[in-house]
C-alpha positions in Angstrom: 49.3 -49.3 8.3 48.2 -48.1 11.7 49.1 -51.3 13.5 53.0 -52.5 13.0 53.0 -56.2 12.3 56.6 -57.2 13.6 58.2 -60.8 12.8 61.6 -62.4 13.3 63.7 -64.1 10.6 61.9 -67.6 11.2 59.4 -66.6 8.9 62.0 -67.3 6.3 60.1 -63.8 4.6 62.7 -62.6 1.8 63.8 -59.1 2.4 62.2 -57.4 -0.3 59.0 -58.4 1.1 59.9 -57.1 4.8 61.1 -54.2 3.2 57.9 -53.5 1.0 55.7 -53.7 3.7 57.6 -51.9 6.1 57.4 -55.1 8.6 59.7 -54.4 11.8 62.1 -57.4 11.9 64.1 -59.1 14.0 67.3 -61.2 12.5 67.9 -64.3 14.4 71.7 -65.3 15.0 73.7 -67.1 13.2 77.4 -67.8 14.4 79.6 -69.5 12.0 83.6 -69.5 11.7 84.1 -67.4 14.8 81.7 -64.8 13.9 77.9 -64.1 14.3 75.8 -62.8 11.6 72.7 -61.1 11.4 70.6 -64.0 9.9 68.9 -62.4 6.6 71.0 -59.5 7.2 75.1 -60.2 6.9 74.7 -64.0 6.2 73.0 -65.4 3.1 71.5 -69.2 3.2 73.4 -70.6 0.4 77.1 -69.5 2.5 75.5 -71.6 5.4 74.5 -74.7 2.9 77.9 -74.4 1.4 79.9 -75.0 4.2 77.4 -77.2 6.2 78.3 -79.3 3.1 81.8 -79.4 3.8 81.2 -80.6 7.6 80.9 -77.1 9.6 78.7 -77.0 12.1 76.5 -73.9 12.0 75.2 -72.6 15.3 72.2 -70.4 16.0 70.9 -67.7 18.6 68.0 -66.0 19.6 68.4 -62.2 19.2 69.0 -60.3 22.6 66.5 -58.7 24.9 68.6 -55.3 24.0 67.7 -55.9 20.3 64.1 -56.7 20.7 63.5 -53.8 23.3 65.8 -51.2 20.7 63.0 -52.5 17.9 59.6 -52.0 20.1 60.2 -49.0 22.4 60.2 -46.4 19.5 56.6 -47.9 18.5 55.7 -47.5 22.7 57.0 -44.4 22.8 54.6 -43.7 19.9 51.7 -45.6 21.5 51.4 -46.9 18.3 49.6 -51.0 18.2 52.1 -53.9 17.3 51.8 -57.2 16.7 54.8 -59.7 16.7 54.4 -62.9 15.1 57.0 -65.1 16.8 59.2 -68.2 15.7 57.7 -71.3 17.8 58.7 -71.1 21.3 59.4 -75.2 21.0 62.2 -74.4 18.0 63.5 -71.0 19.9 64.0 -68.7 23.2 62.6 -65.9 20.8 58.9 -65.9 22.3 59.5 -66.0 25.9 62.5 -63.4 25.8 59.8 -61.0 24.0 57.4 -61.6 26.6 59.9 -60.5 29.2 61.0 -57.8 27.3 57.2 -56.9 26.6 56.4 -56.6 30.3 59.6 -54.7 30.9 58.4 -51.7 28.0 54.6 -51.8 30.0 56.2 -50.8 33.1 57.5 -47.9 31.4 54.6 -47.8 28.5 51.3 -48.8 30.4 49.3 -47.8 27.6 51.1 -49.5 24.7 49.5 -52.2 23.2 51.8 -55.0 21.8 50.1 -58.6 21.2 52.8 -61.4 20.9 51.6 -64.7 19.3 53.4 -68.0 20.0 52.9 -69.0 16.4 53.9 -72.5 17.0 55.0 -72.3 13.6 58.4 -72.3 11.0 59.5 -70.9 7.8 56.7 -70.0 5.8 54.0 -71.6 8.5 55.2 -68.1 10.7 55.6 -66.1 7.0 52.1 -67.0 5.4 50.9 -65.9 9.2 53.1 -62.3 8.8 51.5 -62.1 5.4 48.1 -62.2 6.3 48.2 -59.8 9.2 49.9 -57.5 6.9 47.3 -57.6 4.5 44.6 -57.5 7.3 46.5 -54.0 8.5 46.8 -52.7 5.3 43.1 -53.2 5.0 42.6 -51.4 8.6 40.9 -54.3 10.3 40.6 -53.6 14.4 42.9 -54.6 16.0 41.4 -56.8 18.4 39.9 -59.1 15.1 43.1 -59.1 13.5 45.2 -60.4 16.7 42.0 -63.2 17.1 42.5 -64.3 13.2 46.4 -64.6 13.0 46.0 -66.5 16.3 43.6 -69.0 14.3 45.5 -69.1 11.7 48.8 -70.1 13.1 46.8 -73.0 14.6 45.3 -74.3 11.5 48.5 -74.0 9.4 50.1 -77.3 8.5 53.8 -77.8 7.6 55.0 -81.3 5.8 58.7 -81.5 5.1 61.4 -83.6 4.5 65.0 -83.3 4.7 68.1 -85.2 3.1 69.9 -85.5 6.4 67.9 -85.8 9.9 71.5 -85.7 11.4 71.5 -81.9 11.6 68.4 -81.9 13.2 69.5 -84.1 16.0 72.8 -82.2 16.5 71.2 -78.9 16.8 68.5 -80.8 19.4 65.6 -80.1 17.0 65.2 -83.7 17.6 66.0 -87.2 19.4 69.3 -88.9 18.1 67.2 -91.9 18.3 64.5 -90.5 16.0 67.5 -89.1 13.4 68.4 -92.7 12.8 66.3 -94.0 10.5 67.1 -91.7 8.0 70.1 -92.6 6.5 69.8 -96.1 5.5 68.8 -97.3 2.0 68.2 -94.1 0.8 65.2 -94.1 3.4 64.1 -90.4 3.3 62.0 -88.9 6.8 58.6 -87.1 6.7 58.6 -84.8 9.0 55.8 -82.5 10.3 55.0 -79.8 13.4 52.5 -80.9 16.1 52.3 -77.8 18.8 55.0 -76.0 17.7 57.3 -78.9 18.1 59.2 -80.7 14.7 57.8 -84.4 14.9 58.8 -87.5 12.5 56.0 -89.0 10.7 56.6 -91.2 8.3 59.7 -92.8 6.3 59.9 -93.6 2.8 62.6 -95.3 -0.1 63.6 -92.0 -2.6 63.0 -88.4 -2.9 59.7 -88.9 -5.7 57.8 -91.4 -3.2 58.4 -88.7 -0.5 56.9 -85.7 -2.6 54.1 -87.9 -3.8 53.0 -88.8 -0.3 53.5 -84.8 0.9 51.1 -84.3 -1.9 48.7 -86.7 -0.6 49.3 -85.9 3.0 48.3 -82.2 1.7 44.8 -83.0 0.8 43.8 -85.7 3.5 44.5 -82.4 5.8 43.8 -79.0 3.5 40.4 -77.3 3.5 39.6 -75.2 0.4 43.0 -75.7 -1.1 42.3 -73.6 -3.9 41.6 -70.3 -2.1 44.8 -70.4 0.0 48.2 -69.3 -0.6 50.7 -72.4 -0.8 53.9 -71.8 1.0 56.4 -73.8 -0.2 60.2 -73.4 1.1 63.5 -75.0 0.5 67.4 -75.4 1.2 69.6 -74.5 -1.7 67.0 -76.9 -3.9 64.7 -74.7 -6.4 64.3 -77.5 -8.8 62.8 -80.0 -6.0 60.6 -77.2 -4.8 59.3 -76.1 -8.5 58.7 -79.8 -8.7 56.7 -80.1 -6.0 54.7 -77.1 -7.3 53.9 -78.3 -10.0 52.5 -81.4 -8.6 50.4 -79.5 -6.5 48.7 -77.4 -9.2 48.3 -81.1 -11.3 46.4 -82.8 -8.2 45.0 -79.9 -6.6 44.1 -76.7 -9.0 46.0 -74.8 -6.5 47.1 -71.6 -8.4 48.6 -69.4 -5.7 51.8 -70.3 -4.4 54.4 -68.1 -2.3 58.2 -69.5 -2.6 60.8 -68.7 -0.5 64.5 -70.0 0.3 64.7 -71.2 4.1 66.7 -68.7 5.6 70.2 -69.3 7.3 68.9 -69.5 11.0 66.3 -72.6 9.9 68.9 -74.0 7.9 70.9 -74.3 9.9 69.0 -76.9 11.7 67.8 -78.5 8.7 70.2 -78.9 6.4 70.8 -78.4 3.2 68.3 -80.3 0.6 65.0 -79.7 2.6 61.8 -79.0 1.2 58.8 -77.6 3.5 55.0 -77.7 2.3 52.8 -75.2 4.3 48.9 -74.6 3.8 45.5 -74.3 6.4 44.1 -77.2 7.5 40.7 -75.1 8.4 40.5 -72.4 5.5 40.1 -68.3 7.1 38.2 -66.0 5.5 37.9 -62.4 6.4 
């Protein structure tokens, strides 16, 4: 690829993929147990499920301006075109600490050219996005049209999840106390979904199957050309509830192209253990 497509560990992105397509990455932190871990990188999700289980509490970072400048300045100092798809700016520091760093490398690097999208997006939203600019660059689209068409795309990408216990989200400030209530009485389970890069509860239903049956739903009152797209479907230390899902998917919808992925450490953190994310366009792009 002539153009570096660059992504942080919110794209939940297994490694073998990063390392396949030679995508620049950024780990996120993760500091558990005294320690911080590289998240992707020295910490694996199902250690950070494990012990969230037994009542740690699981902190996260952003990585530092000296790591994102140490990762861009060797493509500046090349000249050579990069594109970082960042973790939502509403869910992280990441984006705005890039930008700063960004401007910092111009003052130095006038000429290089590095795009940074706010991708308002999580998990696999921000991974489907990384995997469609890498196949744009690896089919040498311009730059210009492929920085306009991961832009789109991060707008028109939907994400439906649920989680077992809203609690974490509230403790980590994801969201309101007050909104993490209703979620733990008679077996109540949240619906949860991302409105401008910003995790908002939608609905509430009684048991786990009414709550996959109505992300189903919710999946084709929104999708546009369901079967041309690549599903993104991610989850926390919970195969079996995510093959389910997929399976229910390709029943309703004839969707035959799926991309699943374990929510990394950094996400998990927030979420919990148990959650299941749905991700797919809301305004199919073709290019």
């Amino acid at each position: 690829m002539s153009i570096q497509i660059i992504t942080d560990s919110g794209a939940d992105l297994p490694q073998s993929y990063i390392r396949e397509h030679r995508i620049a990455f950024l780990p996120l932190v993760v500091h558990w147990n005294g320690q911080d871990y590289e998240d992707g990188v020295t910490i694996e999700p199902k250690q950070v499920y494990d012990t969230m289980r037994g009542g740690d509490v699981v902190r996260t970072a952003q990585p530092s301006p000296l790591a994102m400048k140490e990762l861009f300045l060797p493509y500046a100092k090349e000249n050579r075109p990069c594109l970082y798809i960042a973790f939502s700016s509403k869910l992280s520091g990441t984006y705005q600490t890039a930008m700063a760093v960004r401007s910092e490398l111009l003052d130095e690097y006038p000429e290089f050219r590095l795009t940074i999208i706010d991708s308002k997006c999580a998990s696999l939203g921000q991974g489907l996005a990384v995997m469609k600019a890498v196949e744009l660059a690896e089919r040498n689209t311009p730059y210009n049209l492929l920085c306009e068409t991961i832009e789109s795309y991060c707008r028109h990408m939907e994400h439906i999840f649920t989680v077992d216990n809203l609690d974490y989200l509230a403790r980590g400030g994801r969201i309101s106390k007050a909104a993490a209530a209703f979620g733990g009485l008679l077996n109540i389970k949240p619906l949860l979904h991302v409105e401008d890069g910003a995790l908002v509860p939608l609905e509430k239903l009684r048991g786990r199957k009414k709550v996959l049956k109505r992300m189903v739903e919710l999946m084709g009152e929104r999708g546009d050309d369901l079967q041309k797209q690549t599903i993104g479907i991610s989850h926390a230390d919970d195969e079996e509830t995510a093959l389910e899902l997929k399976r229910m998917i390709e029943e309703t919808h004839g969707c035959t192209r799926f991309f699943l992925s374990d929510i990394g450490s950094a996400i998990g953190a927030h979420a919990g253990p148990g959650t299941i994310a749905l991700f797919f366009l809301n305004k199919y792009i073709e290019i």
